[in-house]
N, C-alpha and C positions, 0 to 999 in steps of 0.2 A: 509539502510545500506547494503540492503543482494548484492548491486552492488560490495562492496569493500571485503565481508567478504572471498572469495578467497585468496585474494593477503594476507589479516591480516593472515590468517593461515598459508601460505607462510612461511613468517615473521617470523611469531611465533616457527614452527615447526623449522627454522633455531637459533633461540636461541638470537637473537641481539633485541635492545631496540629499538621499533618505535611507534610514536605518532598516535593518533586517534583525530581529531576535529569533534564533532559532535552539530551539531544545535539540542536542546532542546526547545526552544522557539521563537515565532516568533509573528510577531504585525504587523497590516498594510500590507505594500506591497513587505514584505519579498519574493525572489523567491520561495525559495525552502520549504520543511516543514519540520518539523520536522524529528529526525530520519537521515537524510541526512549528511552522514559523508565523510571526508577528509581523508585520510593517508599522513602521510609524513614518508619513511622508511630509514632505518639503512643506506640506500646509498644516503640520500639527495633526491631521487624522490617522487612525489606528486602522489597520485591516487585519484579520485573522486572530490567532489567541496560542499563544502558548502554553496555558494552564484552565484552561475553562472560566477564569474569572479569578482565580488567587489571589495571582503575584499581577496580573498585568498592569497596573498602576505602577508599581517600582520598575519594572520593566519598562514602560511607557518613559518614566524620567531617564532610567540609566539608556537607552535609544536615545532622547535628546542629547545628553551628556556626548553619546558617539556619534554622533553626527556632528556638531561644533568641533568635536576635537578631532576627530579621524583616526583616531585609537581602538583597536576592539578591544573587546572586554569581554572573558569567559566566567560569568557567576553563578552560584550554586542557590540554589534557593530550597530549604525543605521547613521543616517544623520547627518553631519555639515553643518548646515546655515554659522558660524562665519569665517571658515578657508576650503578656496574653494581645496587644499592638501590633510585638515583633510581626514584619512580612514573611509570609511563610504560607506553606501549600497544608491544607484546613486537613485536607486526605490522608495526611503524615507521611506522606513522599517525600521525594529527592528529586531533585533534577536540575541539570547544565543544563545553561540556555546561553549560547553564543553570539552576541550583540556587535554587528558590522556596520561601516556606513557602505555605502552601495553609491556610485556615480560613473559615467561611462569611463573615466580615465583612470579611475581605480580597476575596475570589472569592463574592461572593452569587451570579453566575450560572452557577456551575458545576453547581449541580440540573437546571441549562434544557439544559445540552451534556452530563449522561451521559446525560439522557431521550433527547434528538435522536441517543447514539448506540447506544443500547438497541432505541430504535424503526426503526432503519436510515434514519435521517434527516438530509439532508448539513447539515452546520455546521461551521465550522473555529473556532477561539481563535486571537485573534493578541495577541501579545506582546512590550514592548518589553525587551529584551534585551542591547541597549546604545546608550549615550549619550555622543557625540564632544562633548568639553569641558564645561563646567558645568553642575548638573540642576538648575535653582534651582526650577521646578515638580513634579519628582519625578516626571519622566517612566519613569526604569527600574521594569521589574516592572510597568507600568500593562497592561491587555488590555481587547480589544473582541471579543466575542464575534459572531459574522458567520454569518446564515442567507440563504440567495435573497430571500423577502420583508422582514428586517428585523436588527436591531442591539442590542446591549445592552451595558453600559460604555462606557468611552471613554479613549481613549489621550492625550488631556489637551487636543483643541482639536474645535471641529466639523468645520470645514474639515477636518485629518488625520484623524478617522474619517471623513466621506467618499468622503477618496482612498484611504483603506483598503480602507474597504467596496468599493468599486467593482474595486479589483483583486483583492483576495480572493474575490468570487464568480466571476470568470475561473480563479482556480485552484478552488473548489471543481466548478466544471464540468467539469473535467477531474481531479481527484479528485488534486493533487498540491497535495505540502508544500512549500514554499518561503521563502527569506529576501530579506526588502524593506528598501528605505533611505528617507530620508524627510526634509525638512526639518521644522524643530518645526512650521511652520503650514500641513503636508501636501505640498510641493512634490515631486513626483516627481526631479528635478535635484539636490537636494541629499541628502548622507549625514550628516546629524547623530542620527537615529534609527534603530539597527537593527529590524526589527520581523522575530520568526520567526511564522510563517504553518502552523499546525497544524492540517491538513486532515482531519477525518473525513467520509471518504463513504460510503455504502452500500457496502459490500462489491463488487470486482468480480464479473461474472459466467462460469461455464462453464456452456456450453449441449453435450451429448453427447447423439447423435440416432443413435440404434440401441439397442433393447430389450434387449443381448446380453450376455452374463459379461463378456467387456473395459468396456461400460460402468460395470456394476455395480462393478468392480474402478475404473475411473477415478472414479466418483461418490465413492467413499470418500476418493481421494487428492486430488479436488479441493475435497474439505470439508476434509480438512487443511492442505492449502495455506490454507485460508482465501477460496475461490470460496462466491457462493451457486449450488449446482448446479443444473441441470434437467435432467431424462432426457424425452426426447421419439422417439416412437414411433410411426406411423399405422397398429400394430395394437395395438388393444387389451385383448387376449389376454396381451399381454407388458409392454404399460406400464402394469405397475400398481406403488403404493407396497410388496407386500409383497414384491415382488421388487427393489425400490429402498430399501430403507428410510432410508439415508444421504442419501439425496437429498434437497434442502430442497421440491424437487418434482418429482412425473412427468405428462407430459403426453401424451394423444393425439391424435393432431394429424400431419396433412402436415408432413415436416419444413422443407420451403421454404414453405410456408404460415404455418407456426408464426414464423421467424425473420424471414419479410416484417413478419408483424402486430406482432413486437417492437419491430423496427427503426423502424416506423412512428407506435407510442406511444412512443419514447424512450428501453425500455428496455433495451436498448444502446448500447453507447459504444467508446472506443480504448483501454479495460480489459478486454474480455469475450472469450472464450477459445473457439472452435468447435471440437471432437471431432466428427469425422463417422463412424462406426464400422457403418456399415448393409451394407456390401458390396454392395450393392443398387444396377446405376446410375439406376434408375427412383426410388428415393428422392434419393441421393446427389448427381447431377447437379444437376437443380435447384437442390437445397439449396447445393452447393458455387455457383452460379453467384450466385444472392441472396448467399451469403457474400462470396464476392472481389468485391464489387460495395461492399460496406459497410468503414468505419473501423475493423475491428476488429482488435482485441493480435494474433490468432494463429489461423488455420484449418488446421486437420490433417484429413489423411483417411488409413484405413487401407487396406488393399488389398496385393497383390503387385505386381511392376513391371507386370505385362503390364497387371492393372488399371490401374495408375496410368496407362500410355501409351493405353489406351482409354478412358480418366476425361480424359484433355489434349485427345484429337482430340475430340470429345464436346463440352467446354465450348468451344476453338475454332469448332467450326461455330455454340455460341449469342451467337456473338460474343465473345466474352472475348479481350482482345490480352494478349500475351507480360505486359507490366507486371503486370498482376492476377496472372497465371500464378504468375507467379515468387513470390508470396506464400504460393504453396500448399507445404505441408509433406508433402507424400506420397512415399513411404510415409512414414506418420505414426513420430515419435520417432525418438531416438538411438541409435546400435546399441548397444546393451548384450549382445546373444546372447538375450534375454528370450524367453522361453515362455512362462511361466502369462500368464493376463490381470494375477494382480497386477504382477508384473514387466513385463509390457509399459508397464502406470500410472505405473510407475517412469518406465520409457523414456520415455513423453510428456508426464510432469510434468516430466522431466529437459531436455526439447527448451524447454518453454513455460518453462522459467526461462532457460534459457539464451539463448532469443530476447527477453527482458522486460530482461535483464541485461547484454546483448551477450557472452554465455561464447561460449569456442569450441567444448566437450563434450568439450575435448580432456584426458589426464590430467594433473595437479598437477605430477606427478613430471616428465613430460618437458620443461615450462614454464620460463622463467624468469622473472624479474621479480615485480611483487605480484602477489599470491594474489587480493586486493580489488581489484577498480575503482573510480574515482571513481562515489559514489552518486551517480544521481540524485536529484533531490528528487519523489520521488515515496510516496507512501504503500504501504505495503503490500499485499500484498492486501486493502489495507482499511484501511493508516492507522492 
């Protein structure tokens, strides 16, 4: 959602009623995953997509519909065998998509959750989304907005914001979206409240540690992907911003010096993405041995084999057993035949999705079966 939360505050700050559709659940060969939200505003225009182009037409009207009335509406949208018209997702998916209207006196603290996600500040919204048997308190549509230190709304009992709160910052720690059940007066054991869990976190991170054109070419593709980047370099001469410029930053710094002192203020996590690209084993080692030592999404190193197999004996002698080993992606990326450094960025944004995703890197064509995996509930690079 954090692609639409712009325009919604927009919206919002202007005073007029606009709908929000957002996909909570998905099955099969759903595109999109969870989290992934529509606008449709006060002027009749569309921002964002719920399905890549499917359903968003009946989604577009049923958003009208909830905006005139102020009623949500949780609808299922997947495939028609019977009726070749019927609206339905072409990929043979499934997926809930939960349609709100949005206006400051409905949502007063949605000001407080686009600052928190402007400011790269974690806060998730949780929202009740459906309700097993009778709403005599007007439980659906209710949210509670959920920061580490504190809470605002309420999902209609103290007790269930509580147990909300309290599982909600476990996922925001770990920067994933998710759907929770819930008795009306919180109990974890029971499903009489669906409650979707919409996680914005600070964007994950790619840390790429070597001064060189492949960097430079990776820093651009990992600001697209949506990483906040760092380019890290222990000469100076080469790490500088106007040779990075895409990069949200360049650092000079050891590059195992630099990823210890990270890892040790926090920030890094099981999101963050190491590019090792120094060719250097007097940089590289090190670095890679602090790496495979930490929880992180993905450590690549570039190199040739021969490297590669003098990069194995090397961290073996500094202790490292086969387990960590086996985490290492070297030679770094997919074979794609790539030559330029851009194409090679290809190749290892191509590797880092398909390890985040469990792809095989294999072609479409020769496959069978869905195209889509079951999503994760996890946020994007960034939710």
């Amino acid at each position: 959602m954090r692609d639409v939360v712009a325009q919604m505050h927009r919206w919002w700050r202007e005073g007029e009623p606009f709908a929000r559709a957002t996909v909570v659940a998905t099955w099969r060969s759903s595109p999109l995953p969870p989290g992934t939200s529509m606008l449709v505003g006060p002027d009749g225009s569309a921002v964002g997509s719920v399905s890549g182009g499917c359903v968003e037409a009946a989604v577009y009207e049923l958003a009208q519909e909830v905006t005139a009335a102020g009623t949500p509406v949780l609808q299922r949208y997947g495939v028609s065998d019977d009726d070749a018209f019927a609206v339905g997702l072409t990929c043979g998916g499934i997926m809930d998509v939960f349609v709100e209207r949005v206006d400051p006196d409905g949502f007063p603290e949605f000001g407080g959750v686009a600052e928190a996600v402007a400011a790269g500040e974690p806060v998730a919204e949780v929202i009740c989304v459906a309700v097993t048997g009778p709403d005599p308190d007007g439980r659906l549509g209710r949210r509670l907005v959920v920061r580490p230190d504190g809470t605002s709304g309420s999902l209609g009992s103290a007790r269930l914001d509580a147990a909300v709160a309290e599982d909600t910052r476990g996922l925001l720690a770990s920067g994933r979206t998710d759907t929770l059940a819930y008795g009306y007066d919180g109990t974890r054991t029971d499903e009489e409240l669906t409650l979707f869990v919409s996680v914005h976190a600070a964007p994950p991170r790619m840390l790429v540690f070597g001064a060189v054109d492949f960097a430079a070419a990776m820093a651009r593709m990992g600001v697209y992907l949506g990483y906040h980047v760092t380019v890290c370099d222990a000469r100076p001469v080469f790490a500088t911003e106007r040779r990075f410029p895409e990069a949200h930053e360049v650092v000079t710094d050891w590059p195992h010096r630099y990823l210890r002192a990270e890892a040790e203020a926090g920030r890094v996590d099981e999101r963050t993405v190491v590019c090792v690209l120094t060719h250097d084993p007097k940089f590289d080692v090190p670095l890679l041995e602090e790496a495979l030592r930490l929880p992180l999404a993905y450590v690549g190193a570039m190199g040739s084999r021969r490297t590669h197999d003098d990069r194995l004996r090397r961290l073996r002698a500094a202790g490292l057993g086969e387990d960590r080993l086996a985490r290492l992606a070297s030679p770094i990326g997919l074979d794609l035949g790539a030559r330029t450094p851009e194409e090679t960025a290809v190749s290892i944004a191509a590797e880092i999705i398909a390890d985040r995703w469990g792809g095989s890197g294999t072609r479409l064509t020769s496959l069978g079966g869905r195209i889509h995996g079951d999503h994760p509930m996890s946020s994007a690079a960034g939710g």
